[in-house]
N, CA, C and O atoms as CSV, one atom per row, in Angstrom:
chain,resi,resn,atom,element,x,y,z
A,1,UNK,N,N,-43.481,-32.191,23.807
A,1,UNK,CA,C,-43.039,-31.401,22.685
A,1,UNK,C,C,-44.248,-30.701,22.058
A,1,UNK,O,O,-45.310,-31.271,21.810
A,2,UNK,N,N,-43.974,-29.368,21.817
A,2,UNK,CA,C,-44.766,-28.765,21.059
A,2,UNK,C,C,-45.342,-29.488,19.546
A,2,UNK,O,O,-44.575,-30.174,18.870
A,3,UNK,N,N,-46.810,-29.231,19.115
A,3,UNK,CA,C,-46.984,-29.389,17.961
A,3,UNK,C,C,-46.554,-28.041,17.302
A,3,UNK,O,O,-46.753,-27.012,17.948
A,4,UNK,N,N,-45.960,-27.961,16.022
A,4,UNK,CA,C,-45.987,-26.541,15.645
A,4,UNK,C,C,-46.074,-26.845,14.053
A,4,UNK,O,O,-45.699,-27.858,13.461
A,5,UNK,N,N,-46.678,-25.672,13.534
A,5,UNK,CA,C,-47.561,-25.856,12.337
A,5,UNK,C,C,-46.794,-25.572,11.678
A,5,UNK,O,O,-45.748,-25.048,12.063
A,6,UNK,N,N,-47.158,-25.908,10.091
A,6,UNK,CA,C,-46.434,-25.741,9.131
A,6,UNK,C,C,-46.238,-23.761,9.059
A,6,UNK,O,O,-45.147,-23.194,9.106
A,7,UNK,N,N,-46.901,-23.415,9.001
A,7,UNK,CA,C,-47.183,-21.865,9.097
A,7,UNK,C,C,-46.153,-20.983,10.079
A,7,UNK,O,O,-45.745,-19.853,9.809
A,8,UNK,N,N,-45.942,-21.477,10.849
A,8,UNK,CA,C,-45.034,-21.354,12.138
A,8,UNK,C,C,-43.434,-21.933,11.707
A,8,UNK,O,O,-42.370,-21.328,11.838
A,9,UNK,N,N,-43.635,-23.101,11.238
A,9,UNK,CA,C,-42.021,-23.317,10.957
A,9,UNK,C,C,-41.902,-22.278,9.272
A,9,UNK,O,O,-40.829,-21.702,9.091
A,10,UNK,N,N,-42.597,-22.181,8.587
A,10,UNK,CA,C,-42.078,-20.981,7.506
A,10,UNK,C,C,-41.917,-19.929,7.924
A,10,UNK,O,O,-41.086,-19.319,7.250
A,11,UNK,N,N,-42.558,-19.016,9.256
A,11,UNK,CA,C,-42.095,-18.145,9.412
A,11,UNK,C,C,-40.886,-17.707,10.631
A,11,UNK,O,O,-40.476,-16.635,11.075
A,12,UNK,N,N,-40.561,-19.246,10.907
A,12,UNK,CA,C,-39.046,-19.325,11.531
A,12,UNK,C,C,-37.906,-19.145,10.654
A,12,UNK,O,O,-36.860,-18.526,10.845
A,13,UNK,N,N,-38.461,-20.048,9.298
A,13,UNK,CA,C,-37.260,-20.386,8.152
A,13,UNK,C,C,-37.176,-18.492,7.816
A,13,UNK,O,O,-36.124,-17.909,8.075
A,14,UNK,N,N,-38.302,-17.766,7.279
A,14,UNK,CA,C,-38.095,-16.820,6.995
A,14,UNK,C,C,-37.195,-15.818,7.451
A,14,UNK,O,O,-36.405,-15.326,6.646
A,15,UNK,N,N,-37.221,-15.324,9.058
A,15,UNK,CA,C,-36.800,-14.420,9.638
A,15,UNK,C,C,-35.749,-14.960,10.120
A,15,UNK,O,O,-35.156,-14.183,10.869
A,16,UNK,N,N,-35.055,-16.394,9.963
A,16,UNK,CA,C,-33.578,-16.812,10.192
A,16,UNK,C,C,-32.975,-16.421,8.541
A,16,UNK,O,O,-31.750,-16.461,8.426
A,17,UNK,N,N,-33.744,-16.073,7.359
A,17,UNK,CA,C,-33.025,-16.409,6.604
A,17,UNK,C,C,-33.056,-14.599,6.151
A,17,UNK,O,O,-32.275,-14.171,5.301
A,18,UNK,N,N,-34.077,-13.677,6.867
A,18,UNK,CA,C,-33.685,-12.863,6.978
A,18,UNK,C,C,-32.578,-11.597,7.993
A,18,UNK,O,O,-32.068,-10.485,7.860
A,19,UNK,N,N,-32.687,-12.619,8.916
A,19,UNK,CA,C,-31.418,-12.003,9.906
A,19,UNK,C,C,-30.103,-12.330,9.032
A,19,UNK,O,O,-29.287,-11.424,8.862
A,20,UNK,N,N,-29.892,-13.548,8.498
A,20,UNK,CA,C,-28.747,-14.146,7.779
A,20,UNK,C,C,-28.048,-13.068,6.784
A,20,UNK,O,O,-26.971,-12.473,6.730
A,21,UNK,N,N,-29.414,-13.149,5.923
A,21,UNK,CA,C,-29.165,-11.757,4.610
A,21,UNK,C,C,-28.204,-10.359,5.401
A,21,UNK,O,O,-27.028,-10.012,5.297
A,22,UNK,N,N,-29.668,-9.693,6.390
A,22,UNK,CA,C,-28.566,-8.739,6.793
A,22,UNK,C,C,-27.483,-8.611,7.781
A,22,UNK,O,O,-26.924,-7.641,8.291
A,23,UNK,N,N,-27.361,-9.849,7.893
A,23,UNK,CA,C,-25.607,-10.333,8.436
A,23,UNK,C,C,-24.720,-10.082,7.534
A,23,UNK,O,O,-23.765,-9.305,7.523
A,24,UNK,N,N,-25.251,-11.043,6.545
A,24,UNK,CA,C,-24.199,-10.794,5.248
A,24,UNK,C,C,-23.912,-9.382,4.855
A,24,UNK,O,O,-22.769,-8.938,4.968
A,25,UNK,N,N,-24.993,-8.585,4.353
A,25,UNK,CA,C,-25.074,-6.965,3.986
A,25,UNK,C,C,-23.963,-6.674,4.834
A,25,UNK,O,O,-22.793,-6.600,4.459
A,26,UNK,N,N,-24.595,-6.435,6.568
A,26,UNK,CA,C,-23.175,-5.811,7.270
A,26,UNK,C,C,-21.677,-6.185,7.124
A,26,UNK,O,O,-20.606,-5.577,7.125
A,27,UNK,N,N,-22.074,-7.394,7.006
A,27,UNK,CA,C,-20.078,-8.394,6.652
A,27,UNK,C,C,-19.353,-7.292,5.295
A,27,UNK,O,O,-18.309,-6.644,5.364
A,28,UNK,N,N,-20.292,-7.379,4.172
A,28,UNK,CA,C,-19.935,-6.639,3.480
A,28,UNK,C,C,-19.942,-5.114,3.110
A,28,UNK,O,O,-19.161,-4.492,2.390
A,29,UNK,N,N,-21.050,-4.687,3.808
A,29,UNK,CA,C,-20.235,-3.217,4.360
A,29,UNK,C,C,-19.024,-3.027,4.734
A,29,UNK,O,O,-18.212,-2.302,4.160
A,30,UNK,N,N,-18.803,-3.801,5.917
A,30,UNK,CA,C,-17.682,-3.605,6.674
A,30,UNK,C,C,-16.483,-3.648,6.227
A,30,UNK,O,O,-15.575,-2.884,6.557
A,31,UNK,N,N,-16.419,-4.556,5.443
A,31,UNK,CA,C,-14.945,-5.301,4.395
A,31,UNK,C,C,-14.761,-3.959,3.286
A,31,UNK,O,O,-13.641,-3.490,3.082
A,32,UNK,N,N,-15.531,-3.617,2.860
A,32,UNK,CA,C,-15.827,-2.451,1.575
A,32,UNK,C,C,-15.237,-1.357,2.363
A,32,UNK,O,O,-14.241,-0.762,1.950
A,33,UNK,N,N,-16.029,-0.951,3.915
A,33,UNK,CA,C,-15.192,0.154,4.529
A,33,UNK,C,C,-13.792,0.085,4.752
A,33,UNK,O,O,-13.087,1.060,4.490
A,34,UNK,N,N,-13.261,-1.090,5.263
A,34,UNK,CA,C,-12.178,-1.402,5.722
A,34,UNK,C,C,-11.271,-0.902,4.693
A,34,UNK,O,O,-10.407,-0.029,4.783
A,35,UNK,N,N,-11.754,-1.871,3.348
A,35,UNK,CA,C,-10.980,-1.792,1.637
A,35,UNK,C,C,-10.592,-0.084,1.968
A,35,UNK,O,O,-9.591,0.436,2.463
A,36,UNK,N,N,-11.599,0.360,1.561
A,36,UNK,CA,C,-11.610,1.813,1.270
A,36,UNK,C,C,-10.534,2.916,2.077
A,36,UNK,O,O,-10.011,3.923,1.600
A,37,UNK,N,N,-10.407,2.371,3.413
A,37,UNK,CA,C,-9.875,2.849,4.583
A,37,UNK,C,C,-8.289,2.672,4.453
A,37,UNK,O,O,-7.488,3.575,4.694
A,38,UNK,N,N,-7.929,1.300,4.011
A,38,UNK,CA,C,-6.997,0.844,3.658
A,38,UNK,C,C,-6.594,1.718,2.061
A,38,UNK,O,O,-5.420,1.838,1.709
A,39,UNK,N,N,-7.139,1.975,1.669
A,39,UNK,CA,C,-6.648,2.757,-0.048
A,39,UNK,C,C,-6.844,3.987,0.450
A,39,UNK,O,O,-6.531,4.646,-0.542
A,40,UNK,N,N,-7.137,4.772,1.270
A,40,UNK,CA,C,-7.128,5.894,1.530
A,40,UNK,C,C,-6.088,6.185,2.713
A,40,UNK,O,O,-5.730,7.355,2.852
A,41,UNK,N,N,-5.619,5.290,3.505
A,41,UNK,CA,C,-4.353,5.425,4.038
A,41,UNK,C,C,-3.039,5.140,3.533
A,41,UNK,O,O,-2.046,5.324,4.237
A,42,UNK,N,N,-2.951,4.592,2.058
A,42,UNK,CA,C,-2.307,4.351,1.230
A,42,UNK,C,C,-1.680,5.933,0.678
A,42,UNK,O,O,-0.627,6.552,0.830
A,43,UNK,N,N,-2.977,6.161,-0.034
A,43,UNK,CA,C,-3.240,7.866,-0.598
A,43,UNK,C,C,-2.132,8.331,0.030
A,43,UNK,O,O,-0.988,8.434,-0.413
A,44,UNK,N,N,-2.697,8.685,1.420
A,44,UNK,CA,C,-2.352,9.575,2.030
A,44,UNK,C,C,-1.003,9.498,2.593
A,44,UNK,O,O,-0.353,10.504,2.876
A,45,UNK,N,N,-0.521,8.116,2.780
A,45,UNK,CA,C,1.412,8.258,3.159
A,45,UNK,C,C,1.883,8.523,1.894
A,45,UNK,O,O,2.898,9.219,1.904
A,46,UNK,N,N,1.415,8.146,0.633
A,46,UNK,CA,C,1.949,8.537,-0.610
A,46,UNK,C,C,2.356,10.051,-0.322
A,46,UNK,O,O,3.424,10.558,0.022
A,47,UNK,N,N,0.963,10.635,-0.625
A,47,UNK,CA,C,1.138,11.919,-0.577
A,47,UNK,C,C,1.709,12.974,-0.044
A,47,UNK,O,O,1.988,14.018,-0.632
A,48,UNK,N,N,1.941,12.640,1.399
A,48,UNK,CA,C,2.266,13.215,2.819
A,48,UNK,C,C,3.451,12.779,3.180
A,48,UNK,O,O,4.398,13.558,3.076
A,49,UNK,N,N,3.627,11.677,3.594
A,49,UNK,CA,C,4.608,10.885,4.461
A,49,UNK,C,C,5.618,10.000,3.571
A,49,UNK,O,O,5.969,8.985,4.172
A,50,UNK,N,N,6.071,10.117,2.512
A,50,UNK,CA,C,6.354,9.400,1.401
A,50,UNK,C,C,7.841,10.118,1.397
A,50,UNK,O,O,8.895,9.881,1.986
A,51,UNK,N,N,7.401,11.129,0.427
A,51,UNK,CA,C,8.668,12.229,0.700
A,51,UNK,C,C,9.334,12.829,1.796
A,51,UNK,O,O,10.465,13.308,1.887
A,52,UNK,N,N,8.277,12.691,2.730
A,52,UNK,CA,C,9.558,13.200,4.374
A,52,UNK,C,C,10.148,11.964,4.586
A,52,UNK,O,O,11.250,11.958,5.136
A,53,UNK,N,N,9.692,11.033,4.296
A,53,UNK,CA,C,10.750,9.625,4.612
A,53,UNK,C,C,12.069,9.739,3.589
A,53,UNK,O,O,13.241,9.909,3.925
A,54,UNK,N,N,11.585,9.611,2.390
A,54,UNK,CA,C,12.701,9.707,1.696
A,54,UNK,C,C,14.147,10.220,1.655
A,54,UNK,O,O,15.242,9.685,1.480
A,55,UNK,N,N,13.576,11.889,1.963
A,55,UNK,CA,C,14.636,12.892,2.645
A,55,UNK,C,C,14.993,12.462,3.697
A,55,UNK,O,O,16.224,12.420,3.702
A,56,UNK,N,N,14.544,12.088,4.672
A,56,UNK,CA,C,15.157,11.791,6.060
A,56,UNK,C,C,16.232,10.602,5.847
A,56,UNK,O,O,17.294,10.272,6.375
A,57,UNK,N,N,15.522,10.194,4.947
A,57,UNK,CA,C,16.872,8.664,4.688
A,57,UNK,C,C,18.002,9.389,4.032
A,57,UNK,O,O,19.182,9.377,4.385
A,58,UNK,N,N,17.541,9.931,3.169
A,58,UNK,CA,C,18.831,10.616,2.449
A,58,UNK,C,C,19.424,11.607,3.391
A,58,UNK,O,O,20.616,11.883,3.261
A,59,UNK,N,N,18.764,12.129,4.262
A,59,UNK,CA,C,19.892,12.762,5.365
A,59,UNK,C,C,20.827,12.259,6.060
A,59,UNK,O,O,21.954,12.726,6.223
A,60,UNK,N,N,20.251,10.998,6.619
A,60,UNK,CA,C,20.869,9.903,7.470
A,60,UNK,C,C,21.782,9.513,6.209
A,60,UNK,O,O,22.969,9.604,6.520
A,61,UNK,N,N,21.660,9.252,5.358
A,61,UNK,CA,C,22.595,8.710,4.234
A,61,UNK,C,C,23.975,9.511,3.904
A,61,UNK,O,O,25.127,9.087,3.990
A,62,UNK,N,N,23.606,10.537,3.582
A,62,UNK,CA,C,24.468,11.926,3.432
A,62,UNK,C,C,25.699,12.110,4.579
A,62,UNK,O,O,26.917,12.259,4.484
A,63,UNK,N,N,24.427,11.993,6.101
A,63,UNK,CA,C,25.380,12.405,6.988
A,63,UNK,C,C,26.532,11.372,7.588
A,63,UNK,O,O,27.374,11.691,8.428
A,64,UNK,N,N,26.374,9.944,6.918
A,64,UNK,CA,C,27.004,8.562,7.170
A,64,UNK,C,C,27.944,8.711,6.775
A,64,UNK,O,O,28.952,8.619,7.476
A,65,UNK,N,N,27.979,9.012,5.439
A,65,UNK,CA,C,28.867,9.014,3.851
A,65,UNK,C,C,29.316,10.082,3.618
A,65,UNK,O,O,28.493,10.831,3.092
A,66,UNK,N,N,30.599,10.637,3.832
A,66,UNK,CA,C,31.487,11.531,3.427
A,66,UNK,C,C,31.907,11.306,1.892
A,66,UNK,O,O,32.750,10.458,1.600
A,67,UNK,N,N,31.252,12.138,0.888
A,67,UNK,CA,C,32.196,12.057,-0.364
A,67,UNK,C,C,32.724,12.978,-0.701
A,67,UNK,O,O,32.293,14.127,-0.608
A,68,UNK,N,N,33.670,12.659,-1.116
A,68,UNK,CA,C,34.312,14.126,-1.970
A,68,UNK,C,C,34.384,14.361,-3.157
A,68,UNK,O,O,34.762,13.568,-4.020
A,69,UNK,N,N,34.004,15.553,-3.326
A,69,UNK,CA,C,33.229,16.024,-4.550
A,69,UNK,C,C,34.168,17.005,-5.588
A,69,UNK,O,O,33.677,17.716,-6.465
A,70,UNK,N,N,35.658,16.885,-5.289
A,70,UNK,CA,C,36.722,17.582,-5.970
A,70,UNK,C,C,37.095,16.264,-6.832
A,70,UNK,O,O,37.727,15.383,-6.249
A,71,UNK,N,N,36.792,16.108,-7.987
A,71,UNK,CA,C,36.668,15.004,-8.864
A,71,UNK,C,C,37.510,15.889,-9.706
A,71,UNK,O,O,37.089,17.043,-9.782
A,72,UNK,N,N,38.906,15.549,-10.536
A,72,UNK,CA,C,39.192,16.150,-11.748
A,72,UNK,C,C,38.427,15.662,-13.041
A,72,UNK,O,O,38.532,14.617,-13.683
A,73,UNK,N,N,37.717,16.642,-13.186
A,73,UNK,CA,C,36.947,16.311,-14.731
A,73,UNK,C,C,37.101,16.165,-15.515
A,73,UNK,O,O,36.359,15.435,-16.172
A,74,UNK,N,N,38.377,16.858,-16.126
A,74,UNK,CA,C,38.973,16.630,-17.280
A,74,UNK,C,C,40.294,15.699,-17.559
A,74,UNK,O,O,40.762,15.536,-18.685
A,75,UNK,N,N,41.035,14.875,-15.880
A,75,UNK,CA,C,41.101,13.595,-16.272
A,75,UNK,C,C,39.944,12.571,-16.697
A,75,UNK,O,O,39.919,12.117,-17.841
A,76,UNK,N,N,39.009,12.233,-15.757
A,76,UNK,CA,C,38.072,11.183,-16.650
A,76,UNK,C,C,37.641,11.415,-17.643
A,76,UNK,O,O,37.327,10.415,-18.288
A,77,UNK,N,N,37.408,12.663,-18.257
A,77,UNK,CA,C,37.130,13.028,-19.668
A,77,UNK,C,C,38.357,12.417,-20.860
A,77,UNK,O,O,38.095,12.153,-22.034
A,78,UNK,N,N,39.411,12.317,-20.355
A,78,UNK,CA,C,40.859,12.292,-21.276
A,78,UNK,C,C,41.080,10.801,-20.954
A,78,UNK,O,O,42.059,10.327,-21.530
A,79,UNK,N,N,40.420,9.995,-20.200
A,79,UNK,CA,C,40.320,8.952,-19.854
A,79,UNK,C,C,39.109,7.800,-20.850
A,79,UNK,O,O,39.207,6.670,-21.329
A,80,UNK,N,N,38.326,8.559,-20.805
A,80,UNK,CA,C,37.272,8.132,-21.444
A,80,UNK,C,C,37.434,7.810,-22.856
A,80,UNK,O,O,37.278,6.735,-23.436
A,81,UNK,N,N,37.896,9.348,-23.441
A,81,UNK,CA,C,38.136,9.095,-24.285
A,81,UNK,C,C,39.756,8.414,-25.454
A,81,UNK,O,O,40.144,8.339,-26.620
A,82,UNK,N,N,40.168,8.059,-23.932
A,82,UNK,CA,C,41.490,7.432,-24.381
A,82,UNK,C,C,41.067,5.903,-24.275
A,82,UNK,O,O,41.917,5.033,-24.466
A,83,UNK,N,N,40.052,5.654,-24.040
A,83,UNK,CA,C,39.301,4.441,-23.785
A,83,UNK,C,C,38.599,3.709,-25.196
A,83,UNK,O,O,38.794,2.618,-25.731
A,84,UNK,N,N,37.959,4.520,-25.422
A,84,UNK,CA,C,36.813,4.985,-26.477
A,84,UNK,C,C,37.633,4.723,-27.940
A,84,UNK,O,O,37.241,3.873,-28.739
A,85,UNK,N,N,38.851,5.590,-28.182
A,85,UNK,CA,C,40.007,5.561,-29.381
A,85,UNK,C,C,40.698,4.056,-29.100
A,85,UNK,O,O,41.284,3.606,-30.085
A,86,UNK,N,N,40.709,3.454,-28.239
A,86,UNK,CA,C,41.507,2.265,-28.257
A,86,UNK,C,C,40.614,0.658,-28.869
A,86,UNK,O,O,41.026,-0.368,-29.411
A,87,UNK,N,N,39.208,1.157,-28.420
A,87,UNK,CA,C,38.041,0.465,-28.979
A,87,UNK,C,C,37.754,0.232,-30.293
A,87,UNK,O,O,37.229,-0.786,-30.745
A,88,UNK,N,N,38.284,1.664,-31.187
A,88,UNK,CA,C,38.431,1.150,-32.387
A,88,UNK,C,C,39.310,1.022,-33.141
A,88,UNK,O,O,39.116,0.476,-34.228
């Protein structure tokens, strides 16, 4: 076995404890990019891809669902308020 000097094992401890450091640095670069990457692909379906979904559902929705839109208005109006007068 080697003798090895005190001088020699501090500058093992050193440059393990400086590879370590910029391990860490990169770990946290990376996570920070990722973050960022992740909130900026967020952004961007908001912005972009948000509303063409929406509509497309509501097309598919629309084209499922037949309603009819000849509603007499002025029965539920005479309704309402035959509702409304009985309340008090």
């Amino acid at each position: 076995m080697e003798n090895i000097t005190t001088e020699e094992k501090i500058d093992y401890i050193y440059k393990t404890l400086h590879k370590q450091e910029k391990r860490e640095l990169h770990k946290q670069i990376w996570k920070w990019v990722f973050r960022l990457f992740i909130l900026a692909y967020l952004v961007y379906f908001y912005m972009f891809w948000f509303d063409l979904l929406i509509n497309s559902i509501n097309e598919k929705i629309k084209d499922t669902i037949n309603v009819d839109m000849n509603i007499d208005k002025d029965a539920i109006i005479d309704a309402l308020k035959n509702k409304t007068n009985l309340n008090y």
